[in-house]
N, C-alpha and C positions, 0 to 999 in steps of 0.2 A: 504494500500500500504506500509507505513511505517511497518506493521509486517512482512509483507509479504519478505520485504528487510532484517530485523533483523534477521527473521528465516532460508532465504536462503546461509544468509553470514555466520552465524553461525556453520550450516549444512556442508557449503564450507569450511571453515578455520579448520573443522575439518577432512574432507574426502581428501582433497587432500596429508596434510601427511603420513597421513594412507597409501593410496594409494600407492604413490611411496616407504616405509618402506617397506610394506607387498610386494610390487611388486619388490622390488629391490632382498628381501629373497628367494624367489619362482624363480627367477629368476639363482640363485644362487646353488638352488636346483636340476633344472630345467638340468642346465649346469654338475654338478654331476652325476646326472643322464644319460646325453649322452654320459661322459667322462667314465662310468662301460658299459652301452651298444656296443661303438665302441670301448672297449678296444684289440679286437681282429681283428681291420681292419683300415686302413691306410687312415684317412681324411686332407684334407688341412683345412686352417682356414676362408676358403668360404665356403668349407661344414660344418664345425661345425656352423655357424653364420646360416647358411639356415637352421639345424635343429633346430636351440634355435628359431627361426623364426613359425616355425612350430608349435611347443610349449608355442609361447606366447599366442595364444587364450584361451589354456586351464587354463593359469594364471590367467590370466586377468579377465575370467569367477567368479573362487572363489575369487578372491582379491574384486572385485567388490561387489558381495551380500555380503560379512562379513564388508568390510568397508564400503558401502551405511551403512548397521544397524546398527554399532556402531557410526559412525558419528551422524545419526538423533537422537541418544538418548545424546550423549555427547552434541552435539550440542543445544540442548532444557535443557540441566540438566546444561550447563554451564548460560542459560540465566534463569534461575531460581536459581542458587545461587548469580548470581548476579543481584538479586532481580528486571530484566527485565519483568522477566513473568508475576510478580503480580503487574508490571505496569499496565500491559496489560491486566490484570484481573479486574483494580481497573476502568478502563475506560470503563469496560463492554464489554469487548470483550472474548468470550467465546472458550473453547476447540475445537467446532466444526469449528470452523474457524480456527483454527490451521490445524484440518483434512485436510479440504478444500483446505487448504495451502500443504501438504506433499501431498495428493491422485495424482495429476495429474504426481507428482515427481516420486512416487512409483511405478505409470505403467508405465511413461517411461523408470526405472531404469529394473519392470520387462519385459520386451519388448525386451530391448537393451539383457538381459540372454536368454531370448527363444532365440534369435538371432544367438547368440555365442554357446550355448548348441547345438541347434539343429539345426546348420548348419554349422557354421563356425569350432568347434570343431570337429565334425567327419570327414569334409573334413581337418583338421590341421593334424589330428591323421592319415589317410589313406596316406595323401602325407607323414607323418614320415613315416609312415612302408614302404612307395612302394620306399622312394628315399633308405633305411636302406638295403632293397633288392636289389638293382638297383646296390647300392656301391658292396654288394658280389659278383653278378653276371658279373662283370666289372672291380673291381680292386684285386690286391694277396691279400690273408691273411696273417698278419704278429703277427707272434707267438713272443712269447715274453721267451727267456731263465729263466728258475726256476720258470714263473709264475705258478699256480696250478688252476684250474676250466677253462683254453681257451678247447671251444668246436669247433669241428667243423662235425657238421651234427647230427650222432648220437653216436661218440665218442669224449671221454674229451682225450686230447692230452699235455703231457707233454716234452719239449724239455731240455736238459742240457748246448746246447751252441751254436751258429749260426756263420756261416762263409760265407758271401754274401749271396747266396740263398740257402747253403747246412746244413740242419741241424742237430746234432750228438745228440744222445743220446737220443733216442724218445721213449715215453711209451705211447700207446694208449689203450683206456678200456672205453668196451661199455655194456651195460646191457641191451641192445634191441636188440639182432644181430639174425639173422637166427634159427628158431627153436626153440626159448624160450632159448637159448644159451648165457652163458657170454662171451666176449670175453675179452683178452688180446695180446698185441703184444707189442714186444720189438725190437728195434732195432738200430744197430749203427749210421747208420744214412739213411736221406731222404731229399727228397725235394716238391716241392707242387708247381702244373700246374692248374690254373684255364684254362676251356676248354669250352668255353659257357653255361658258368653257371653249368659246370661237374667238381666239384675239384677233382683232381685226386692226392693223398698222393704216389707218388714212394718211398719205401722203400727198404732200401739194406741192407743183413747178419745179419738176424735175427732170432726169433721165434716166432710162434703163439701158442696163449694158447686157446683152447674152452671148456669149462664147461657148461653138462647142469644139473648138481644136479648129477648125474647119474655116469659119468665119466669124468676125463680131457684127453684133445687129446695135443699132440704137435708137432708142427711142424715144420719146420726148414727150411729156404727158404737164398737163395741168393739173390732176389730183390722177391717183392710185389707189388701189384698197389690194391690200395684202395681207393674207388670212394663213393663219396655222390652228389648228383644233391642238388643244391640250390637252394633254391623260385622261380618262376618266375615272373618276373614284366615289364610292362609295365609303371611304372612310371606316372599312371593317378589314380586319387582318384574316388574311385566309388560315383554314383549317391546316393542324401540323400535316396530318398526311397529304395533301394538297403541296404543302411547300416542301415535304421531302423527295414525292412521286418523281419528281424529274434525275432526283440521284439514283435511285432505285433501274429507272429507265437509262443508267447511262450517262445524262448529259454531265458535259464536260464539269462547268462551273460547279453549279449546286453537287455532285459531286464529291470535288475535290471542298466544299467547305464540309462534309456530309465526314468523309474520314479526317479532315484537320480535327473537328469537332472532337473525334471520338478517339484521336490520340492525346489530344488534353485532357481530357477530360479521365482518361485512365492511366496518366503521367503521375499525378501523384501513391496510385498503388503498384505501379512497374518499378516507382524507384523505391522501394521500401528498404530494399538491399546496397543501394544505393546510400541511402543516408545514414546506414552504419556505417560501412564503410570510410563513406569523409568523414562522418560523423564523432566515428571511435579514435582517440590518437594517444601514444602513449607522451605525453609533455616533457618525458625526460631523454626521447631520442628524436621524435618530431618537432618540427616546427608547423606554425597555425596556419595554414595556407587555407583555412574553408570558405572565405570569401572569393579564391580563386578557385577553389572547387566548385561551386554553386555557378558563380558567371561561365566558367568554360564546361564543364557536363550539360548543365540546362540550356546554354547557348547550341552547345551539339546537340542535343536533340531535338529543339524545334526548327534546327537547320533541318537536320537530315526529315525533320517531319513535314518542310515545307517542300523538298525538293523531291520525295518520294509523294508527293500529291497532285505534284506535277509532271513527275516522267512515269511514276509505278503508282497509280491512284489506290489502287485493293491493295499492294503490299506496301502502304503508309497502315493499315491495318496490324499489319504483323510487324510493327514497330512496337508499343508496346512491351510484345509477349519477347521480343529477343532483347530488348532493353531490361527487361527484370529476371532473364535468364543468365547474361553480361552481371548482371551487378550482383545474381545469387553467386558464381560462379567467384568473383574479386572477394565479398562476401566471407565462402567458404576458407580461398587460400588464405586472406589477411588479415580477419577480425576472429572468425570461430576455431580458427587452427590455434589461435594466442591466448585467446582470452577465454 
């Protein structure tokens, strides 16, 4: 009982700063991230908060399996330099009770990841996209004067200066338009009508340019109306099987997130053998090297988990099971053969 307390306060005193560091960063990321996405549409500071909302499970997901496994290795390598562990050694208390002790910890940790991976996170990610559509299809888009890359549909739209809703000096230019055709338009100015979910660009006194390799046309107009329909949404998150079906069937993408998913999310019970291993150290012939254990192990494996998702999708799967066979095997020769 007394290890048992030692091991799990340990474990705690080291996961929970972690926790809130890496969660505060991600968070911060998180928020950047929706501040380049909604740069070209008009949110109040209830909807930014509802989307960062959205986006915490997917946080919390990685925050969780990288600091669970650096905690339980920090956590056992701190009580092992401070000569705890070969207390607990000297009383005949063996590694496997240590196991004993983290096993039950590890499946709850991986349980609480299948959780959020494959449920909570697809549904986070479908209510972003469907509320992200919902906002187009409902509130103006507001261009931003001199910015460069605001899209809207399947032209990039440049304005020079805005005067309430009328906006002057407008270059639009598309590279998907009718025909295998470039197109380009210029004009003095315009304004822009969302129409249930039809944005309709009115432009006035200007010219259009159409290139398709071949020849340019121009054209010369008093007013234009230029239409893109926007997503449509219902504002409901589809069903998880619904959003897994396409992995099941193969497709590339959903896929390759479908085995990411599911090598994190069983990362922290593959390395159990793993975190004795850094874990245990003898203080009077080792040096403390577990902050560099943690960053280069756990860096190599969600390399190799990235890169086997992308050339060997199914055998990112048996990542995992030979990662916690690896670490039974270091495991056997270095910690249970001594101690």
């Amino acid at each position: 009982m007394l290890l048992k307390k030692y091991i799990l306060q340990a474990i705690g005193e080291m996961f929970f700063p972690f926790f809130f560091v890496l969660f505060f960063i991600s968070s911060i990321v998180l928020l950047l991230n929706i501040a380049v996405l909604t740069n070209g549409i008009k949110i109040t500071v209830s909807d930014l908060m509802l989307l960062y909302f959205y986006g915490i499970p997917g946080n919390i997901f990685f925050v969780i399996a990288i600091t669970f496994y650096a905690a339980c290795i920090l956590g056992l390598s701190r009580l092992s330099y401070d000569s705890e562990m070969l207390v607990f050694f000297s009383l005949g208390i063996s590694p496997s009770k240590i196991i004993k002790i983290l096993l039950p910890l590890c499946i709850m940790v991986t349980s609480i990841l299948l959780m959020f991976s494959l449920i909570m996170v697809p549904l986070a990610k479908n209510a972003y996209r469907d509320f992200i559509a919902y906002k187009k299809n409902t509130i103006d888009i507001n261009l931003k004067p001199g910015d460069f890359g605001q899209k809207i549909g399947e032209w990039l739209i440049y304005v020079d200066s805005k005067e309430k809703n009328l906006y002057k000096g407008l270059v639009l230019y598309s590279n998907d338009v009718a025909e295998s055709k470039k197109g380009l338009i210029i004009a003095k100015q315009g304004e822009i009508l969302n129409q249930d979910g039809i944005l309709e660009l009115l432009l006035y006194d200007g010219d259009s340019y159409l290139n398709n390799n071949e020849s340019l046309q121009k054209i010369h107009f008093d007013s234009m109306v230029v239409r893109s329909i926007l997503p449509n949404s219902s504002l409901s998150s589809d069903d998880i099987y619904e959003y897994w079906l396409p992995a099941l069937q193969g497709e590339f993408g959903r896929l390759r997130a479908l085995v990411q998913a599911l090598a994190i999310s069983f990362f922290p019970l593959a390395s159990i053998f793993f975190v004795l291993f850094f874990g245990i150290r003898n203080p009077r012939f080792q040096k403390n090297f577990a902050y560099f254990y943690v960053l280069g192990s756990g860096g190599f494996y969600l390399l190799s988990m990235y890169i086997l998702s992308i050339k060997l999708q199914l055998a990112c799967l048996l990542l995992p099971f030979l990662w916690f066979f690896i670490g039974k095997c270091y495991y056997a020769l270095y910690v249970k053969k001594y101690y």
